[in-house]
N, C-alpha and C positions, 0 to 999 in steps of 0.2 A: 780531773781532765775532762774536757768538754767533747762529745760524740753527737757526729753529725747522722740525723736520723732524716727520712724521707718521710713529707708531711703532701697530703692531696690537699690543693688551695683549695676549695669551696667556688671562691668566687669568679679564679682563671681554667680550673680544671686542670693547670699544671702542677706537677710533682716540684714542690718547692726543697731543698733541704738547707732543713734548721739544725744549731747546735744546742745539747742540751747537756744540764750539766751530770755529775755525779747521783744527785739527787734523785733524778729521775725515774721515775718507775718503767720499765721496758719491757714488764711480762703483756699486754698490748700490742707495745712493737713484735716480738716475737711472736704471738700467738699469729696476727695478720701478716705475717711475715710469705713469702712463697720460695723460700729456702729451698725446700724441696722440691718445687716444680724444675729450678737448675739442675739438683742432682740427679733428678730423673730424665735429664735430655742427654739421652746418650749418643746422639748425632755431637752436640757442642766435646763432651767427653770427652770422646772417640777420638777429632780431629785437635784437643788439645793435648794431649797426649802422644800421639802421632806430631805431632811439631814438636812438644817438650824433647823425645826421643832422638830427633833430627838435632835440634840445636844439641844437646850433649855432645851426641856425636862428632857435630861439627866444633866444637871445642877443644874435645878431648883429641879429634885426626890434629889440631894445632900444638897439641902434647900441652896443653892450659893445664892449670887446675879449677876444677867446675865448680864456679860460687855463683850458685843462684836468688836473685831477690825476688819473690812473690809480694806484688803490691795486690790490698784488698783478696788476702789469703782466705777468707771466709776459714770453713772449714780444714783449711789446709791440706785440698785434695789435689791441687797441682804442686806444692809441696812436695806431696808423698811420690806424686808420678814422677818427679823430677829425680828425687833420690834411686829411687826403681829405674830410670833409666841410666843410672849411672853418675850422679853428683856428687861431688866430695862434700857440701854444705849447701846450705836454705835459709836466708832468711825470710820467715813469714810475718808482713807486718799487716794485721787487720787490727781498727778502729773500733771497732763497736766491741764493747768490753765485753758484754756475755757470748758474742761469737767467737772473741777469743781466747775465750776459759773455755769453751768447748773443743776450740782448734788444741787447746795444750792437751787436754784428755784425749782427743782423735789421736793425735799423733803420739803419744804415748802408747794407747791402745794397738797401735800398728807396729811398736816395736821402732819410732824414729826421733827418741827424742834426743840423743846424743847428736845427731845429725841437720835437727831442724830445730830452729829460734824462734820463737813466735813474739810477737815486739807488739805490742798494746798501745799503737802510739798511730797519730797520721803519719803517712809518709815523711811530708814536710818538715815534720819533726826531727826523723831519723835523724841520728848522729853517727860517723863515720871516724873511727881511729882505737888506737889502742886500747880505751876507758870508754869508748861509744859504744853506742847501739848496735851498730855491725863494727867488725877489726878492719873488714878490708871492702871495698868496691866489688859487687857481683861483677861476673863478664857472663854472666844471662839474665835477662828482664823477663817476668812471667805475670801477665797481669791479668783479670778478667774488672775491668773498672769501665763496663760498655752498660748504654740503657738504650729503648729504642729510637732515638734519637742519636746514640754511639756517645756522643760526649756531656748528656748532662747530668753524668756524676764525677765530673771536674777531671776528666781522662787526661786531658791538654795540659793541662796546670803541673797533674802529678808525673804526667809523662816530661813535661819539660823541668822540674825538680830533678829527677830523677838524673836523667841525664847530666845533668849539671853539678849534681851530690852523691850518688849512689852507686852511679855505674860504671865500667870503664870504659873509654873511648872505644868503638866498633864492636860494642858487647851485642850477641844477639838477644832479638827478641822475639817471645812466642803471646801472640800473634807477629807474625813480621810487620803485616799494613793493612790498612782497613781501606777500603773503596766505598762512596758515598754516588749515589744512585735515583735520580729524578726520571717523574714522566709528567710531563703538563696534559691535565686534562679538563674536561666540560663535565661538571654531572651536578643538577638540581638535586639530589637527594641528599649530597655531602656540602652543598652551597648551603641547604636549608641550614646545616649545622653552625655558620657564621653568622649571618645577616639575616634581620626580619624581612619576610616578603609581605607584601600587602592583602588584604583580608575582605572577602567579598561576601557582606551581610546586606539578603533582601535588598540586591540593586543597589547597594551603597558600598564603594571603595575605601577602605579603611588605610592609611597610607602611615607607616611607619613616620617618624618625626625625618627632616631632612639632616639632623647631628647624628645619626644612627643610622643612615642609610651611606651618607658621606667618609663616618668613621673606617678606618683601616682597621679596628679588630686589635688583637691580643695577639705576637708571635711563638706564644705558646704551643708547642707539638702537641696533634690531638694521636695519641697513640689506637691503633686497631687491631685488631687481626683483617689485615685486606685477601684475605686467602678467602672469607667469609663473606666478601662484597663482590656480588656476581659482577661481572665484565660487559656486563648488559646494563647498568645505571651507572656508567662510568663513559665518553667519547676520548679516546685517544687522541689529541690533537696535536703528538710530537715523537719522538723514539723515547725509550729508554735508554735517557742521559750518564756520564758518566759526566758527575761534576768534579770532584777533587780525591784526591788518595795521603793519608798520611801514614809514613814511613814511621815505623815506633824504633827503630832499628839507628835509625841516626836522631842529632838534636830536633826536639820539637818544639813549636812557639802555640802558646796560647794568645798570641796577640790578635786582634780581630782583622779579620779578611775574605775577600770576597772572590769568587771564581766561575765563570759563566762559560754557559755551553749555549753553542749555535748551530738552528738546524733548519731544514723549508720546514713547515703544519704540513701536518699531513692530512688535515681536515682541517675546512673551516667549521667556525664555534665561539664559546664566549671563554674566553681562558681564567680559569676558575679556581681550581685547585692543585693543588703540586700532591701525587704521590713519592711516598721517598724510601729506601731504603737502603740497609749495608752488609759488605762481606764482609770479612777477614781471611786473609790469606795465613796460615800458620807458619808458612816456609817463604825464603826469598824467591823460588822457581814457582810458588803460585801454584802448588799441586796438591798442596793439601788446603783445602776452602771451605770455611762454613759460611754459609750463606742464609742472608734472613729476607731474600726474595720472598711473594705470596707463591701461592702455590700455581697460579694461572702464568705466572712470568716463567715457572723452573723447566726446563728439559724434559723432566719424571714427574707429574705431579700427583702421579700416585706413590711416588716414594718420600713427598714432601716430611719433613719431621715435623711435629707441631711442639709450638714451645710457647709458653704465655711471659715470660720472664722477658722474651725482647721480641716484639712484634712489628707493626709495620708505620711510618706516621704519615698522618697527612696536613699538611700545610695550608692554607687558604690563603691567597694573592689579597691583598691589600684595597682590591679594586676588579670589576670583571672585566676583561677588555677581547673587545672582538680581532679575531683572528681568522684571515684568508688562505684559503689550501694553496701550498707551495710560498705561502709570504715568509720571508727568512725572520726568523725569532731567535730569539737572544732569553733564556733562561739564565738567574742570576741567583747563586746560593751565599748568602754572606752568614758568619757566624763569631761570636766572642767567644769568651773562652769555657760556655756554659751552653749556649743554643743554638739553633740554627733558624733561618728565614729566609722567601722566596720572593722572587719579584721579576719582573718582566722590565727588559730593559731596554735602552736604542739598539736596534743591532748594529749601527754604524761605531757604537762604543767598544774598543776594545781596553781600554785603559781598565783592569778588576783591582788595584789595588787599593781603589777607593772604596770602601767598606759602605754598602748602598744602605739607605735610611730604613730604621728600624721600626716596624709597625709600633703606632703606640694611640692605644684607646682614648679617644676625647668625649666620646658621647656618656660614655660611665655606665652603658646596657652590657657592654662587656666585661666589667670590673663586678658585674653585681650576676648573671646569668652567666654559670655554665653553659657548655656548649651543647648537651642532652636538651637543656630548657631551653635554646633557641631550635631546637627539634622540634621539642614540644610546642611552642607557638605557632612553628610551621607545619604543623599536622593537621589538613585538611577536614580529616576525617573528626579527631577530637575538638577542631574548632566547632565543627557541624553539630556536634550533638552538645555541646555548649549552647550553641544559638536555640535549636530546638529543644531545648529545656526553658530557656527565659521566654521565646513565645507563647508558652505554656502561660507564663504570670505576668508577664508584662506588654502593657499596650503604649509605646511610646514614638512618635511618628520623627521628633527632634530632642536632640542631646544637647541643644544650646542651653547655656545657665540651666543644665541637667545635674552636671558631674562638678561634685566638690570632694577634694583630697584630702585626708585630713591623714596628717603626718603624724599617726596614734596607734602604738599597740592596741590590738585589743582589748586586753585586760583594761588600761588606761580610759578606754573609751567610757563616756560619763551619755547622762542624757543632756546635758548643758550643751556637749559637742553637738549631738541632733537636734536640736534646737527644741527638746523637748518631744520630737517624736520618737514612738517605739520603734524597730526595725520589722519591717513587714516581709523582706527579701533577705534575707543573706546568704550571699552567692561567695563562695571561694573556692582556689584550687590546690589539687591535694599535692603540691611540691610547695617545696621550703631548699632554699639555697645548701642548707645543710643534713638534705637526706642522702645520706650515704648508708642504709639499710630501705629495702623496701617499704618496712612497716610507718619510717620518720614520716612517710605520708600522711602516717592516721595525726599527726599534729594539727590537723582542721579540727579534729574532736576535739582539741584540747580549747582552740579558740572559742570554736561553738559554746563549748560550755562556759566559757569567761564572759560572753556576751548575753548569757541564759537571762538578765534579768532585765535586759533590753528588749530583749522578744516579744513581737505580739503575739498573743493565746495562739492565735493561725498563720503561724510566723511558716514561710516557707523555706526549708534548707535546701543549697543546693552546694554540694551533691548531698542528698538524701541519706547515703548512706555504702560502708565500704565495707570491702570484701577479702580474708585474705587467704590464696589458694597455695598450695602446697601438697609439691608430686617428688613423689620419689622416682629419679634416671638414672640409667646406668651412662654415666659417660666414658669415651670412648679414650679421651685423654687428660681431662680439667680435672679427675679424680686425683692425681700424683699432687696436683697442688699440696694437696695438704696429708698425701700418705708418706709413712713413714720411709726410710728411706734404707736399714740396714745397712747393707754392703753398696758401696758405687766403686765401679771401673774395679773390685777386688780390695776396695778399701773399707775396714769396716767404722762409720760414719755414725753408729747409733747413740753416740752421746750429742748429737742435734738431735734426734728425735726424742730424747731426752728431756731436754732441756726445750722446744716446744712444747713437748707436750706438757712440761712441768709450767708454764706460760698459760696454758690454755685451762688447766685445774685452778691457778692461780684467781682468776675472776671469772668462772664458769658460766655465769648467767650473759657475759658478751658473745655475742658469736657475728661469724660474717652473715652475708644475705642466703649463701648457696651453703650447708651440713654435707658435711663428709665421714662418712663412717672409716673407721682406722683401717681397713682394708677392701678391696676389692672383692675379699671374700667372705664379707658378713653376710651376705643375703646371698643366697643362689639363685632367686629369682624362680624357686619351685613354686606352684602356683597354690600349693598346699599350705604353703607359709601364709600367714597376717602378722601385714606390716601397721602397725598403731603410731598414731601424732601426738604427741600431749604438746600444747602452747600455751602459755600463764603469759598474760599480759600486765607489766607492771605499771600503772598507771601514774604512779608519786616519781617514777625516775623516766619514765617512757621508753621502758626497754621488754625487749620478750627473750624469755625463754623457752626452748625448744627441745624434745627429747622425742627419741626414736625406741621403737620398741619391736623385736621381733618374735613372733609365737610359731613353735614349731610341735605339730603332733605327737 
């Protein structure tokens, strides 16, 4: 059976997911997993539980018998809440095989396996009848299949499945309905993150190609935590829109559709970017809400919960168009059955069942850069001291018949290509399309050295030479990513910490960019303690190993 695993594109920055087969090694997927960062937000918990509670209730006052289906059961802790609140049955179907040998062991562990199925299968799959997968149709739906974009782990597709194969006609569902939430704004410092801006060396304007300035971009969701982007590099230019709500409670369509909200600017500006985010209401009266507003948008925002498993996205308009205070605007959110996109539209349009045209990259700077690396371009400061290093070695007044490209790894590089000359400058930058760890950086070293016999004796490197820093923090909440997780909501959950942890011994020498000690209380932070680094650099695989050490008197 083929399981659908979450892959970071390199080259869109979006969260692609692929199928892989049996074959597969998955101690990887699980080690980078943030499993626990879920089970450690107990705002989401709290109010899933509190809904599970309610819908029971509301089944059982109809004198039902309470068949509930959990799609994307993970662990199978709304399962267990389910039965706790009162369920006659559970089917749990999760997809990824090693989470769901852990869900059979959780749930055994709690003492519910006569009660709860665990089904090892996509949804889609599920079969329904006497000799099936489930005997009979849930009349409750319990799902958590939301990422921060809400629908691109295929929510729509398996929600409209479901309905159609699984469930019975007016079965509740916890979440009841999701609300999807826009504010159009002006801000240069998240525009840098789409488009190259133009580049001013020594009185000369350096101008992006016009296929790259013209291009509309990637509608890939750049995911953030916007709680963390002060309210000050950001201009309001509209309210916070309420663009569409979908009901999980009745039939759903994954078919692609569009729906626009109309409002005056509230400022004039360049209309730039779309902030977005969503609820979920747990109950059909909308009193039990988790909300994944930033924390600047919420009521309390010092009561904000912080959660990294679904954060906030931002969108970039396809083009920047100026906007007059009070001119009536027309915000337009269209989405298939995977993403969503924004665009500005006639306001005299009211026809939205035309699904509006879908960004799609021509210039091919956005198929090949991240969105970090069009950061990086646009970073003033590191442009500057780029330029002030080559003044340094070069005196060149014109680049006409200066620049030849030569479409050549490194390695590859001969002196035939340089026409016989040795390289007197080699200038390169420390990113690579595929640094997904800090250190992938130091891959200039690697070039450097492939081109070692090229170099002139007084050959100048630039950059010179690199540096890697490393501090121990106490965070306040990025710790639970990866702490263990025992008991949640009274459920005891430690055969996933288990079975990561048995993931992460598995190829020990991998690790992410950020180490996390298994508890919050390895260190006390006495100022008597020494804390020690050891870092082994493997240079045949380009990987580091990292180990923490602490000395107590």
């Amino acid at each position: 059976m083929k399981t659908f695993c979450g892959r970071a594109n390199a080259t869109t920055g979006a969260l692609d997911w692929v199928e892989e087969s049996e074959e597969y090694d998955y101690h990887q997927e699980i080690a980078r997993s943030c499993y626990a960062d879920m089970l450690h937000d107990k705002d989401r918990n709290e109010k899933y539980f509190r809904g599970i509670r309610a819908a029971v209730s509301r089944v059982k006052a109809r004198g039902e018998r309470v068949v509930v289906l959990d799609i994307g059961a993970g662990t199978g802790l709304l399962s267990m809440m389910a039965m706790t609140a009162g369920a006659d049955f559970c089917y749990a179907i999760e997809v990824f095989k090693p989470m769901a040998q852990a869900a059979v062991r959780i749930v055994e562990r709690n003492g519910f396996s006569d009660k709860i199925k665990v089904i090892n299968k996509h949804s889609t799959e599920v079969t329904v009848g006497p000799d099936g997968d489930m005997h009979e149709r849930a009349n409750i739906l319990v799902t958590e299949l939301f990422d921060t974009e809400l629908i691109g782990e295929g929510a729509l597709p398996s929600y409209e499945h479901a309905h159609m194969h699984l469930v019975q006609v007016g079965c509740e569902a916890v979440p009841h309905r999701a609300t999807i939430y826009a504010q159009l704004v002006e801000s240069d410092m998240l525009w840098k993150w789409s488009q190259i801006q133009p580049i001013e060396v020594d009185g000369h304007r350096l101008q992006p190609p016009p296929s790259v300035v013209k291009c509309a971009g990637v509608p890939s969701v750049c995911d953030i935590q916007l709680s963390q982007v002060s309210p000050r590099s950001f201009t309001p230019l509209g309210p916070i829109c309420t663009m569409f709500r979908v009901d999980f409670s009745k039939p759903v369509s994954s078919a692609a559709g569009s729906y626009t909200a109309q409002f005056k600017a509230q400022s004039s500006g360049r209309a730039q970017v779309v902030l977005s985010w969503w609820d979920i209401d747990m109950d059909p009266d909308g009193k039990i809400v988790c909300t994944m507003a930033p924390s600047w948008a919420c009521s309390k925002p010092q009561s904000y919960p912080w959660r990294d498993h679904w954060m906030q996205s931002v969108y970039f308009l396809p083009a920047e168009k100026n906007v007059a205070e009070d001119e009536e605007t027309s915000l337009t959110v269209s989405h298939d059955d995977y993403s969503l996109w924004y665009s500005l539209t006639d306001s005299q349009q009211s026809d939205t069942t035309v699904t509006s045209f879908r960004p799609c990259c021509t210039c091919q700077a956005h198929l090949v850069w991240t969105r970090p690396r069009f950061g990086e371009l646009n970073d003033e400061q590191r442009t500057e001291s780029y330029v002030n290093a080559l003044r340094n070695v070069l005196q060149a007044n014109s680049l006409k018949h200066a620049v030849q490209i030569l479409g050549i790894r490194p390695e590859q590089l001969s002196l035939n290509d340089l026409e016989g000359n040795q390289i007197s400058v080699l200038m390169g930058e420390p990113y690579f399309s595929t640094s997904l760890l800090p250190w992938h950086s130091l891959y200039f070293w690697y070039c450097r050295t492939a081109l070692a016999q090229l170099l002139h004796p007084n050959a100048t490197i630039l950059p010179s030479a690199g540096t890697l820093y490393i501090v121990a923090v106490e965070f306040q909440d990025l710790w639970r990513i990866r702490a263990p997780c025992g008991t949640c909501e009274g459920f005891d959950v430690s055969p996933m910490d288990e079975m990561i942890q048995g993931a992460c011994e598995w190829n020990p020498h991998r690790k992410q960019g950020v180490f996390f000690f298994r508890s919050a209380d390895d260190i006390s932070g006495d100022k008597r303690e020494d804390l020690s680094y050891s870092l082994t650099f493997e240079p045949n695989i380009g990987d580091i190993k990292m180990d923490f050490s602490v000395t107590r008197p």
